[in-house]
N, C-alpha and C positions, 0 to 999 in steps of 0.2 A: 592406470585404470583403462585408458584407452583402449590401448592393444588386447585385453581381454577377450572380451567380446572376438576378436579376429585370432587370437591362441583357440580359443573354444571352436570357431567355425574352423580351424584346417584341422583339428582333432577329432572332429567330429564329423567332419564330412559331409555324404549327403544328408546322413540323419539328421544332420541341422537343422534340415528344413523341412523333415517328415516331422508327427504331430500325433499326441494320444488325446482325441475329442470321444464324452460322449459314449464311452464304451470301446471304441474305435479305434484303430490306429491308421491313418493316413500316407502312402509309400507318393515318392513322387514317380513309379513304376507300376505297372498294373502285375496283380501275381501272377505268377508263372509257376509255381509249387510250393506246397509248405507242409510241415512232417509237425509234430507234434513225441514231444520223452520226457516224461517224469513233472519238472515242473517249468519247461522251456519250450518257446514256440519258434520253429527257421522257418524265418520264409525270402522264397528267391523268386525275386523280380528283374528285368530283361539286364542290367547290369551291378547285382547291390545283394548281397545276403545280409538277412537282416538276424540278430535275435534278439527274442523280444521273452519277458518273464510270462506266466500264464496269464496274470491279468493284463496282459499287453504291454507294460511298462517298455523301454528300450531298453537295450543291456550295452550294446554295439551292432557295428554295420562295418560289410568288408565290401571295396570296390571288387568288383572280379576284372578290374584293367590290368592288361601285362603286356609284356611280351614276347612274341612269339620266333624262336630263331627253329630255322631249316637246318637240314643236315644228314645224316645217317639214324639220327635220334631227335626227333620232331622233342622242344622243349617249352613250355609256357608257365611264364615267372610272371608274379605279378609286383605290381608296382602300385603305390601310395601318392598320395597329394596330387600334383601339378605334374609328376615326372612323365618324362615320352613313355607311350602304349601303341602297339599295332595293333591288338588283338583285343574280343571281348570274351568271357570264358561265360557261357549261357546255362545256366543249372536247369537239368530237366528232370533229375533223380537225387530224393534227398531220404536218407536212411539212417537214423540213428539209432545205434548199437550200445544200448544203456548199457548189458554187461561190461561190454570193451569199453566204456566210457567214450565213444569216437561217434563223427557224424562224417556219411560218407555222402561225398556230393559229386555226382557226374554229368555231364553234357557233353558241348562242342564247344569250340572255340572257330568263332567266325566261319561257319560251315567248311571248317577243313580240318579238324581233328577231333576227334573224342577225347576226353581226357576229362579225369578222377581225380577228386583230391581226398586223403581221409583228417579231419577236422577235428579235434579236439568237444570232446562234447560240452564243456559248460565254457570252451572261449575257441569262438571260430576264430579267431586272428590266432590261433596256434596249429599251425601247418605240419602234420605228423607223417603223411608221407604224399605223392603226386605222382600223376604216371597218365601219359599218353593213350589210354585207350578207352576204346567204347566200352560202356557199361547200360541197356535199356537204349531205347529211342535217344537218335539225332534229335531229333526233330520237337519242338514244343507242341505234343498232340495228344489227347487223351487215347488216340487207338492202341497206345502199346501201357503196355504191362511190368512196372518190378519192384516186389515186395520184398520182405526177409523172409524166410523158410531153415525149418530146422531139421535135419534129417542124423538123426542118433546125436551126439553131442554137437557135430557140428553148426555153425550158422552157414548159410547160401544165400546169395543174391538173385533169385526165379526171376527169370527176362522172357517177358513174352512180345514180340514185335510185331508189328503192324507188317502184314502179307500183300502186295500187294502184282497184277501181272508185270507191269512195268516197273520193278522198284530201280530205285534211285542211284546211280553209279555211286561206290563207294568213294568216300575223301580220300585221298590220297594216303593220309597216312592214319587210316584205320579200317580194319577189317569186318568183311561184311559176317555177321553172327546171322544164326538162323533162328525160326518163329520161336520154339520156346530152349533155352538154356539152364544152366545153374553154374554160377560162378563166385569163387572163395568171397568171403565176406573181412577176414582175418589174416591175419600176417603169417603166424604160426602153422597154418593148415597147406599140406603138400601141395608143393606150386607155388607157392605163395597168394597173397592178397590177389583178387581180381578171375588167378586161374579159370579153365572152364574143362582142364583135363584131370580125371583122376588113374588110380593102378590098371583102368580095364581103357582108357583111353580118352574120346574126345565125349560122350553123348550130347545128342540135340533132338528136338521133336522136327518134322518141317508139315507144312501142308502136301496133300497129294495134287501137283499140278496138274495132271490130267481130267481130276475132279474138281479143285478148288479154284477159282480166282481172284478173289478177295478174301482177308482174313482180319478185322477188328479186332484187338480184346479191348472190353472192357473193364472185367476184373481182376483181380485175385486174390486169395487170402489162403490161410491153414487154421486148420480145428483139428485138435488132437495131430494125428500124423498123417493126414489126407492132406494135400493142396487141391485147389481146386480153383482152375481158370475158366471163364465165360468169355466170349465172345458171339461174335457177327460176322457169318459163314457165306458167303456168296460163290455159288457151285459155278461150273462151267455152262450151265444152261438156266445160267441166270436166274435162278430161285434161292431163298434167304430163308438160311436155317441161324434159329438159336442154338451153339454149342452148347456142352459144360465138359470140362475134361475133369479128370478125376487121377490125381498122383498118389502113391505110396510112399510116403518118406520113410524109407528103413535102407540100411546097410552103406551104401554110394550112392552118389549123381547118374552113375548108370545103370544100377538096377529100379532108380526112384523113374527116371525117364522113360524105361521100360516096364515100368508096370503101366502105363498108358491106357486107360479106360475111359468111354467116355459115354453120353445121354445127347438127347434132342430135348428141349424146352420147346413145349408149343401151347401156346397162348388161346389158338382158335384153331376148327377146322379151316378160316379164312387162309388165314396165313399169312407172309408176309409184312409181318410183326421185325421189329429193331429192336434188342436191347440196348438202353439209354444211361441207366444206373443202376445202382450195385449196392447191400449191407448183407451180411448176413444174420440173422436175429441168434444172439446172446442163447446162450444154452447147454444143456444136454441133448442127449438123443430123443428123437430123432434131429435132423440137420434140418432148421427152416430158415430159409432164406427170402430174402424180399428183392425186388426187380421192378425198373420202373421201364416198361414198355410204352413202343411209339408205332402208332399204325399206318403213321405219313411221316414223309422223309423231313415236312414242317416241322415234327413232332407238336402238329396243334393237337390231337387227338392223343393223349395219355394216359397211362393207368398204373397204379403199384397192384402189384400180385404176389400171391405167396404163395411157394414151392417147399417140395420135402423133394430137398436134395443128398438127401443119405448116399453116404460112397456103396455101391455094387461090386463088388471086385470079385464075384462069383465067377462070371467069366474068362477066356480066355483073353489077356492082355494083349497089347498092342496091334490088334485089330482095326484099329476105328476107321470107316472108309473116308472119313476126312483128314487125319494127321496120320504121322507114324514115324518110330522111334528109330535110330539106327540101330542097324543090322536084319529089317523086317521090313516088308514093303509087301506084305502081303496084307489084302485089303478084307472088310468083313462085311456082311449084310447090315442093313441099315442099325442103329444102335436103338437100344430102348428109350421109348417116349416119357417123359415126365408132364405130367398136365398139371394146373395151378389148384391148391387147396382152396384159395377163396382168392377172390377180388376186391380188394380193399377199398379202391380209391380212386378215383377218374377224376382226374385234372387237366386243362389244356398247361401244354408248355415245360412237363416237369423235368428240372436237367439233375437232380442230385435226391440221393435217403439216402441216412441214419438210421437203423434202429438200435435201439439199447429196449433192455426190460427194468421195469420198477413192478415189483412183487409180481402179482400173479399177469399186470396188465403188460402190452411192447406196445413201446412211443416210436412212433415215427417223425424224422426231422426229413422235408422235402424240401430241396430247394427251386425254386422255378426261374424260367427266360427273362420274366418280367418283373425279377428283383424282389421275390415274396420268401419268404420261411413260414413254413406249414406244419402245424402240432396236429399229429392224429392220432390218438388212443385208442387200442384196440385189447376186446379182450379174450378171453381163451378159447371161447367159440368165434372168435372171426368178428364178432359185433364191435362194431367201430362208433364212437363218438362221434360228437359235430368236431371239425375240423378249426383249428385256431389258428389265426396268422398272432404269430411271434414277432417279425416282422416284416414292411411292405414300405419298400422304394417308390418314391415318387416317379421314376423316371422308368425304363425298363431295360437296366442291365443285371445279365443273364447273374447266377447265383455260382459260384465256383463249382465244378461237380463233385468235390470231396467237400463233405461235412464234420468236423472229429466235437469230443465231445472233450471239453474242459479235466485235463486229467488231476488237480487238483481240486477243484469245486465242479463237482460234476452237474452242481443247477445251474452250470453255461456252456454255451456252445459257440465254436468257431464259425462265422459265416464270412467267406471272402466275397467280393463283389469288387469288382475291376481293382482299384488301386489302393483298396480300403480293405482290411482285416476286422470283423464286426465281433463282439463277445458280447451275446443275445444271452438275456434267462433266459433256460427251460419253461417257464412260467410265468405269467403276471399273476399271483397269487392274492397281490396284497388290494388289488383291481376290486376284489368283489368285497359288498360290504358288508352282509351278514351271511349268518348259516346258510340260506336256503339257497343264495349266489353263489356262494363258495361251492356247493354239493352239486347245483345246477351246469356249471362248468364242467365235470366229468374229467377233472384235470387228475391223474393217479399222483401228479407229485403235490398237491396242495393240501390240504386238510384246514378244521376251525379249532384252532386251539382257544379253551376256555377259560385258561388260566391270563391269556392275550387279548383274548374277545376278537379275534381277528384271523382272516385266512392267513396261513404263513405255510412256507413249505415244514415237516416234521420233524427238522434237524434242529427248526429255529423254535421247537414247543419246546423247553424247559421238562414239562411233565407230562406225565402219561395222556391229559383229559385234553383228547383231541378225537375227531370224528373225521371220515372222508369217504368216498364213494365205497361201494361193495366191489368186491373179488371181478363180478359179471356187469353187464349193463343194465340199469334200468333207468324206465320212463320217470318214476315219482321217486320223490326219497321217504313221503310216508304214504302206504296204502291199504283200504278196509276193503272185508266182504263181512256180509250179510249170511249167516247161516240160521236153518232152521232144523233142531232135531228133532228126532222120533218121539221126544216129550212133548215138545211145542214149545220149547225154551227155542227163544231167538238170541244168536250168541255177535258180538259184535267183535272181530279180530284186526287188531290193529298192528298194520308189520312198515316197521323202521328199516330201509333199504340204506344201512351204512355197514362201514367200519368203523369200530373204536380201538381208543386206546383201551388198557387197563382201569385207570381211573378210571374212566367213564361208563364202562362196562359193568366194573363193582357197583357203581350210585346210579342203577336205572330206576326209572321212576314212572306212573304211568297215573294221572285225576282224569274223570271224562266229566262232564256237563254240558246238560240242556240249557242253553241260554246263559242266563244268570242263576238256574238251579242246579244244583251239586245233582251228578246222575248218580244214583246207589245202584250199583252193582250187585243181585242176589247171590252170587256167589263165581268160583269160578276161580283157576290158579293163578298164584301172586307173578307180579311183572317179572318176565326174565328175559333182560335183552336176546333178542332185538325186537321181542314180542309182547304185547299185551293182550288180555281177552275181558269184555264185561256183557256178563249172562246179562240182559235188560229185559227187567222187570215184566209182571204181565201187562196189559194193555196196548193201548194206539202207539207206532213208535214215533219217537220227536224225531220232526224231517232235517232236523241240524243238531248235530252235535261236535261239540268243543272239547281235544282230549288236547292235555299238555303231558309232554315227557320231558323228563329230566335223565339227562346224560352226563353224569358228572358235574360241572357248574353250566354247561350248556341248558338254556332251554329252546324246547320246541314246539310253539303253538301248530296243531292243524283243523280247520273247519271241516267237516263230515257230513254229506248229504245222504239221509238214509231212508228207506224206501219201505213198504212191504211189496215184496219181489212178485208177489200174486196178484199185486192191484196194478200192476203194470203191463197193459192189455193194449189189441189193438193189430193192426196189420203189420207184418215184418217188414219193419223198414229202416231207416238207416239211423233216424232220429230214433225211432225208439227202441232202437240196438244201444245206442248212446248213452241215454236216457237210461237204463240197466246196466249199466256198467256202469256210470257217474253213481246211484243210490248201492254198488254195493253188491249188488244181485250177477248172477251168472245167466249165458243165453244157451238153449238147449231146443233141439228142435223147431226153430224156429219163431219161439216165446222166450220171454224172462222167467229165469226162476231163482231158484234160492242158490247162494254161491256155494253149496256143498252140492249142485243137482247136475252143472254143466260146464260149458267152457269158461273159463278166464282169461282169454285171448282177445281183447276188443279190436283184431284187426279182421274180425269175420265180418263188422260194421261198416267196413272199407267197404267191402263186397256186394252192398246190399246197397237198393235204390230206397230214392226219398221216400217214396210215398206220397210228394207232392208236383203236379205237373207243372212241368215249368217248358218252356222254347230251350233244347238244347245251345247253348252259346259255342260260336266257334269264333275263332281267331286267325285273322286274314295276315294281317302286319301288328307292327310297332314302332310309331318312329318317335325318338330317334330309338335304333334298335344297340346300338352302342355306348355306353354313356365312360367316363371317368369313375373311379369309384366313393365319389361324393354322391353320384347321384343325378335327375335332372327332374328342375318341375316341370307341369305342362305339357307331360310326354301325352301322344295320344295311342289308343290302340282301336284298331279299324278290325272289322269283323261283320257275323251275321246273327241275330237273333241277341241281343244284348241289352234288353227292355229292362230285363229283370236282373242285372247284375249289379251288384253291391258293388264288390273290393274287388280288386285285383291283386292276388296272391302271388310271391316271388319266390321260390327254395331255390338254396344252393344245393343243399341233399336232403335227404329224405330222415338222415339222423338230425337235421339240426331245424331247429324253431323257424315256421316262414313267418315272412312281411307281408303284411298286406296294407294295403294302400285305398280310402278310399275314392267314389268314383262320381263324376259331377257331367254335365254338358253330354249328357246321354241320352244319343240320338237314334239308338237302336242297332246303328250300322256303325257307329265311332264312338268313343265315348274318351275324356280328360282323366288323367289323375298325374300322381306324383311318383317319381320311382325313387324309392329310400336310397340313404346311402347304404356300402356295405363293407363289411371289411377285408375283406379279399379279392384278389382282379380274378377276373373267372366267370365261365356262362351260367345263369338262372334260370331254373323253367317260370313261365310264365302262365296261368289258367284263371279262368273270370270264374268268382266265386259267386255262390247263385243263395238265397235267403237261408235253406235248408242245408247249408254249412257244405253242402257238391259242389267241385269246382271240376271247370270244363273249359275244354281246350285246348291248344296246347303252343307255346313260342317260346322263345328265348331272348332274355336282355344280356348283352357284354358287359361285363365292367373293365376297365382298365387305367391305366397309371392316370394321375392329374393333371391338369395344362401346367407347363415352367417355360422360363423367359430365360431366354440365351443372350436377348440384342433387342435393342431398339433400335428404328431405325427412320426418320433422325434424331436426335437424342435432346430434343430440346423444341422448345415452343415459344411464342407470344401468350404476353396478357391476356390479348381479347378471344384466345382459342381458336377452336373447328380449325386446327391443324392437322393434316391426316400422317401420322406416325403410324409406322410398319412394327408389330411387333414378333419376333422370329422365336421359335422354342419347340416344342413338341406336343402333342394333344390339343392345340387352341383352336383344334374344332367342338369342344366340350363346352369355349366357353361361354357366355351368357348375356355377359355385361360387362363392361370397363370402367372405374371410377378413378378417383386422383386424390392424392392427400389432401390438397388445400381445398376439397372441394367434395367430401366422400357422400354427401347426397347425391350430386349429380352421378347418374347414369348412363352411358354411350352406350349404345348397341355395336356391335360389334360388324363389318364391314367386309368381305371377299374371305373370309374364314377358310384354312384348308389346315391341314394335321400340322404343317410347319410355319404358317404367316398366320396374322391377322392384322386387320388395319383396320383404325377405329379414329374417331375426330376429338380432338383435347378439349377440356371442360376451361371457360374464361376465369381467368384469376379477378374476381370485382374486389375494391378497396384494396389494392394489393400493387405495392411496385417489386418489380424484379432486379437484380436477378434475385431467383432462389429454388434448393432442388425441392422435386415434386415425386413423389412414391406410386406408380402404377400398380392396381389390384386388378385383381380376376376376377370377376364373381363367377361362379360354378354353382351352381343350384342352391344351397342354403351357408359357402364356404365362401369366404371371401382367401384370394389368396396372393400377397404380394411378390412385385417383379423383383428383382433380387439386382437388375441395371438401372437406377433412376434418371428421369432426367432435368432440365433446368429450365427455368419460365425467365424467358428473358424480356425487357421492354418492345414495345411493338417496333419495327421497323422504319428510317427517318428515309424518306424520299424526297431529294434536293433540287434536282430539276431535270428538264427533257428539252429535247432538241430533235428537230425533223428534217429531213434530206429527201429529194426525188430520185431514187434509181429507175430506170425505164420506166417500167408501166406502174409501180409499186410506190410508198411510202412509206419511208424505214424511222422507225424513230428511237431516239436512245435514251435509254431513264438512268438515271445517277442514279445511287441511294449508298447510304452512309454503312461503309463496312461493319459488320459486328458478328455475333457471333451463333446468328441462327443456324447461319450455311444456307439462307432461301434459295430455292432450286427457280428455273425459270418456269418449271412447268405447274407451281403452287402462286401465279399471277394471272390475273385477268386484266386486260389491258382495253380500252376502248377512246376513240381518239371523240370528243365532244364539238360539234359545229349546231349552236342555236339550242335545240332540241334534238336533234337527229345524234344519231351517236353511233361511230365506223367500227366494226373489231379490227383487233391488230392482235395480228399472231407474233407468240413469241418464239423466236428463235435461237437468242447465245445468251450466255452469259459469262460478264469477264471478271476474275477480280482482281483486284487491285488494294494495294496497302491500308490507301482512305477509305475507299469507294468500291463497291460493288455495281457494275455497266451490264444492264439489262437492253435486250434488242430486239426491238417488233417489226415486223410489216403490216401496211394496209393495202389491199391488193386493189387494182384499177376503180382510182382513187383521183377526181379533178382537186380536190383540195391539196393545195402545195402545204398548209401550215395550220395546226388548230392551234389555239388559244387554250382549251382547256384540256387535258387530261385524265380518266378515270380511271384507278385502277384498285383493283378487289383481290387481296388477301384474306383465307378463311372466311368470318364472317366480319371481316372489316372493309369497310371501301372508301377512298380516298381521293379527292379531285384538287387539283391545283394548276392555275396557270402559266404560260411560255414566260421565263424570264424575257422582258425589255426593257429599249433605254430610257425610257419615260422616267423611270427612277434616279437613274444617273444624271439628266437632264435638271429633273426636280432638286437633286443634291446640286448641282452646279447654281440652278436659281439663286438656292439657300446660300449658297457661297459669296456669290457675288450680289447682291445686294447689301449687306454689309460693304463690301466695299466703293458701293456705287453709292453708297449715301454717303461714306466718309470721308469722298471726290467732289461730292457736290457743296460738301459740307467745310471740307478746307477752300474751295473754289467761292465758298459763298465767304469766309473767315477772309480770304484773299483779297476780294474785290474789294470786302468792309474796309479793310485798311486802308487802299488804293482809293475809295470815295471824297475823302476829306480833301487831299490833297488835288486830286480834279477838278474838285469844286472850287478850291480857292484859286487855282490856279483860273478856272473859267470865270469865276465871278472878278478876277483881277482881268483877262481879256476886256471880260464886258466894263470894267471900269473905266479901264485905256482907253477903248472906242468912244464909251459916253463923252470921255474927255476933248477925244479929240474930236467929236461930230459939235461941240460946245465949242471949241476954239476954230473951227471954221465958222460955224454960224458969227 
């Protein structure tokens, strides 16, 4: 059972240690290309192809290590597990060939040979043929080009290459190809696999050197039997043209390369415009294509635009004064201009579109620099939706520039982002909660099924009784007018802005009511989806009225403000432009009238002034004028005349719903509020909204990614806190405030703040012993958001004693403290030497450590004190005093010692003597006996 576990990791290799999270699948290599056939996804990262099923599952993973031997026939073999490798084989072109069942994968190998392998399509570990040559770009770079192309039965590999004045000496053993080629895709086909020559010879497109210096592609693709490559044109005098060349696939590779036709795409009369990205929109005739342009070489300034780019081939071929075909070098007046049909979409940063069609509406998938996926809906006049993030990276890496679209479940999409493969819905459908959320979205793939009672995409309603946006765009999904005819009958029409299924279409239904009184209708033709009508009665009209429709088992309540269009009088202005359109009524001539008299356009209301005088507001700043896209409170905005501003109003665009915020601490010249969060990174207009619903002014808020934590720095604290930790990561100029797990009341403000640092002081652990880890949050305007590096609260720091030295004119002294595991730096001590009251600083200068002990080292500079006695020294908010170890102690312990034995000297010395007394005595009192005797016997 053991060895398992290690059988499984050398079979498996690096996939071992890749991971399906989340939607996701995680490389331990950032992608470098990946192809998408039938229900299989390749993707090749800097040394590993992977495949993976549609829902991302693993299938297997091939090393691309080999190696590489020299010779007359350059050869690169690959090799498994542990075995020796010279060489790494770098995939830059990945092509699968569903008929042929084969995946063809090309690159370099260690920037010295080109070299193809063709792959087995449902198991890359089956090696079906290899061959030493270029096929597309060396190089890992979106400027070159190669797709499959099909020209009569044949398949072709179209290579379009990056042009550059200086290119790159060829590898040694691979040959330099020119800008655009066509080369065998198949074994069977004359030449074999890879060829680039057919029965008329070699053909190739190249740029005109004496006019071209630079040459990009960005795209390529075929519709019908046209190919059609784009690129980014850089002339000899230094001006930037948008290509588009235009191929003929009929007959051979050399009549296809000389039918060579091409256009200019031009963006502005400005100019100097970059093509960025590339889809072409799903279709018939005519050809529209979508193009994500950049106006600065940042691409901060971006836009998607859309082109009819229908093939021309009127002309006479292989002219075009920037390429040209072999056998022709003769050049032509400039080609014809293509200008954009509409302008979809201005976005900073956008590096990648998708478009695909869903019935009558085309979705666009964007991907942006700073890690977002962007849903836009457009419909058959050009009118776009509010703009939806699918999804947004915390952080800001760039978005893959290819986007492909789930070819088994087409409500997902592939989104790459560095070393992660993403499978996004098309939709959060199931997001919104009723009908009027669901319709309010303008999502074309969602709809309310009623048999569910729930937004769901259409595949997943069971039956017909489901409802969803209409064919075109509109503002309401139910809307009334007021008419008055030439009887006097006032007619009341009520129109439903959907699509239905069948069910729902058969069971329309349509009650109106005053109030709580049923409205009787005089007469007037029965409901017929999408429309209702009720003659009302003669008399005064009720200024509210309540119609429910029934759509199958859906219902739909709406409230109805209803007017008489002639009692709506007064000076043309913009409130009571409004105010006529809300009850119903049409505006004409400068008054309300009856909605069969005039227009039905309420944006002629835009047009028109209040009517009420107010201080035009203008708007000087904003700060902060950048925030995360949480949001910031507090923000102010500085300006001139701004007595009478309410809210402060925020749009991302002019299709989607603004925020407005209201407005406090208004001092005429500055004024407080709150900037909402939002859900996309991207610039806001900004204007102060004035009582009469006018907004004036004009600025811009940023949003972008949210503050994340890379590092702490040091990674640990004291109990009693006001430690100042460095924390390292990106955006933590956003943030606000610092709190701590064991402590998440307390609040830090935040300290030296810059887009990469912040450093903030740690909140004190009370009633609390350590160690133990502690969880650092952000706060960001209403977001609390945790550091993902924790760190440890360790007991407060043990200092044992100090010792002082004269060096010349200075006083050095040395503080012990007990090793552990803060890491105390010497420049988080305040050290101060104490004499009476008076108290010296002592700068710190080293610190040693050592196994036990940690040796801290100060001076006090021209200094008559040899020696203090006391100590003080201040850590965070802790400060601690203690005095010079002396012998007084030792002395005292020696006291303690020896009197015990000087009492049990004195005390055997007195035991001693005791004995010794008796005996003296008798012995003395026998002297003085003898004497008495003999002083008696003289007498």
């Amino acid at each position: 059972m053991i060895l398992l576990p290690c059988l499984l990791f050398i079979l498996l290799g690096e996939a071992a240690r890749c991971r399906l999270q989340d939607g996701s699948f995680t490389f331990n290599g950032d992608v470098h290309h990946y192809a998408v056939a039938t229900n299989t996804v390749y993707v090749a990262t800097n040394d590993m192809l992977y495949q993976l099923r549609h829902d991302l599952t693993l299938v297997q993973s091939v090393a691309q290590r080999g190696v590489l031997k020299g010779g007359a026939q350059v050869q690169f073999h690959r090799v498994s597990g542990t075995d020796f490798s010279n060489a790494t084989f770098r995939i830059n072109v990945l092509l699968p060939l569903v008929e042929s069942d084969t995946l063809i994968s090309c690159g370099m190998i260690d920037k010295e040979c080109g070299h193809c392998e063709v792959l087995k399509l449902m198991d890359i570990s089956s090696l079906q043929h290899s061959e030493s040559i270029q096929v597309g770009s060396l190089d890992h770079s979106s400027a070159s080009v190669a797709v499959l192309v099909k020209v009569e039965k044949n398949t072709y590999i179209l290579t379009a290459l990056r042009q550059s004045p200086k290119q790159k000496e060829s590898p040694r053993c691979t040959t330099t190809l020119d800008a655009v080629q066509l080369q065998n895709a198949e074994k069977n086909q004359g030449g074999g696999i890879f060829a680039l020559s057919d029965e008329q010879g070699t053909p190739w497109i190249k740029k005109r050197i004496d006019k071209v210096e630079f040459v990009e592609f960005v795209d390529g693709f075929q519709t019908s039997s046209t190919m059609y490559l784009l690129s980014n044109v850089r002339s000899t005098d230094k001006s930037n043209r948008i290509r588009l060349i235009w191929l003929d696939g009929k007959r051979s590779k050399t009549q296809t390369l000389k039918s060579l036709r091409g256009a200019t795409l031009r963006v502005s009369e400005a100019g100097g415009h970059r093509l960025v990205a590339s889809s072409v929109i799903p279709g018939a005739q005519p050809v529209l294509w979508s193009g994500v342009f950049s106006a600065d070489v940042g691409r901060t300034n971006t836009e998607l635009l859309v082109f009819d780019i229908s093939p021309d081939f009127t002309g006479k071929s292989n002219t075009d004064p920037d390429f040209y075909s072999s056998g022709s070098e003769t050049s032509a007046p400039e080609p014809k201009t293509l200008r954009p049909k509409a302008v979809l979409f201005r976005q900073s940063n956008m590096t990648s579109v998708l478009a695909v069609r869903h019935k009558t509406w085309v979705v666009f998938f964007i991907g942006t620099g700073d890690g977002q996926l962007i849903k836009l809906a457009v419909d058959k006049d050009y009118h776009t939706s509010c703009p939806m993030v699918l999804y947004r990276a915390d952080d800001d890496h760039q978005v893959f520039p290819k986007i492909q679209l789930d070819p088994v479940d087409r409500n997902y999409v592939y989104v790459p982002v560095r070393n992660q493969m993403k499978r996004v819905p098309v939709s959060n459908c199931s997001t919104y909660r009723d009908v009027k959320e669901c319709w309010s979205a303008q999502d074309p793939h969602c709809v309310w099924c009623g048999s569910k009672d729930s937004c769901t995409f259409e595949a997943d309603c069971v039956d017909s009784d489901w409802l969803s946006i209409p064919e075109d765009y509109q503002e309401k999904m139910v809307s009334h007018r007021v008419a008055k005819e030439q009887t006097g009958q006032i007619t009341l029409n009520v129109q439903t802005h959907l699509t239905a299924g069948q069910t729902a279409r058969s069971n329309f239904a349509c009650q109106f009511s005053a109030g709580s009184i049923a409205l009787h209708c005089t007469s007037g033709p029965a409901p017929m989806f999408p429309q209702c009508t009720c003659i009302l009665p003669n008399g005064p009209l009720p200024a509210e009225v309540f119609v429910k429709m029934r759509l199958g088992t859906t219902q739909i309540s709406e409230r109805l403000t209803l007017t008489n269009c002639s009692d709506i009088r007064g000076p043309p202005t913009s409130v009571l432009c409004r105010q006529c359109f809300e009850g119903g009524c049409s505006w004409s001539k400068n008054k309300c009238s009856w909605a069969n008299e005039g227009v039905r356009n309420d944006s002629v209301c835009k047009r028109m002034v209040s009517g009420i005088k107010f201080s035009m507001p203008e708007i000087s700043s904003i700060y902060p004028g950048v925030v995360s896209f949480y949001g910031r409170n507090h923000a102010v905005l500085y300006g001139r005349n701004l007595s009478d501003v309410t809210r402060v109003r925020m749009q991302s665009h002019t299709e989607c719903k603004a925020q407005e915020s209201p407005v406090w601490n208004n001092t005429g010249t500055n004024l407080t509020f709150h900037i909402p969060s939002a859900e996309s990174k991207g610039v806001v207009k900004v204007c102060a909204l004035l009582p009469d619903g006018s907004c004036h002014g004009s600025s811009t808020i940023t949003y972008q990614s949210s503050p994340s934590c890379s590092a702490i720095v040091p990674n640990s604290t004291w109990l009693s806190g006001k430690r100042k930790l460095t924390i390292i990561g990106s955006h933590l100029d956003f943030v606000e405030g610092v709190t701590q797990s064991h402590a998440p009341q307390e609040v830090r403000l935040p300290q030296n703040r810059t887009y990469q640092n912040l450093t903030y002081e740690t909140v004190a652990a009370v009633n609390a012993q350590g160690p133990f880890p502690s969880t650092v949050f952000l706060k960001v305007a209403n977001e609390t958001l945790p550091c993902t590096p924790t760190i440890t609260v360790y007991p407060e720091p043990k200092f044992i004693s100090f010792k002082s030295i004269i060096v010349g004119d200075y006083l050095r002294i040395t503080i012990e403290k007990k090793a552990d595991k803060l890491e105390m730096m010497k420049t988080e001590l305040l050290v101060w030497g104490v004499l009476g009251e008076e108290c010296f600083n002592c700068t710190m200068t080293t610190k040693e450590s050592h196994k036990e002990t940690d040796m801290f080292a100060c001076e006090i500079q021209n200094t008559r004190v040899a020696e203090f006695q006391h100590l003080m020294i201040k850590y965070g908010d802790e400060t601690v005093i203690f005095q010079r170890k002396s012998s007084f102690p030792f002395i005292r312990l020696l006291l303690v010692l020896l009197i015990p034995c000087i009492i049990i000297t004195v005390v055997m010395l007195y035991r001693s003597k005791r004995k010794k007394l008796p005996a003296e005595m008798n012995s003395v009192m026998e002297n003085l006996e003898l004497d008495i005797r003999n002083d008696i016997r003289q007498d």
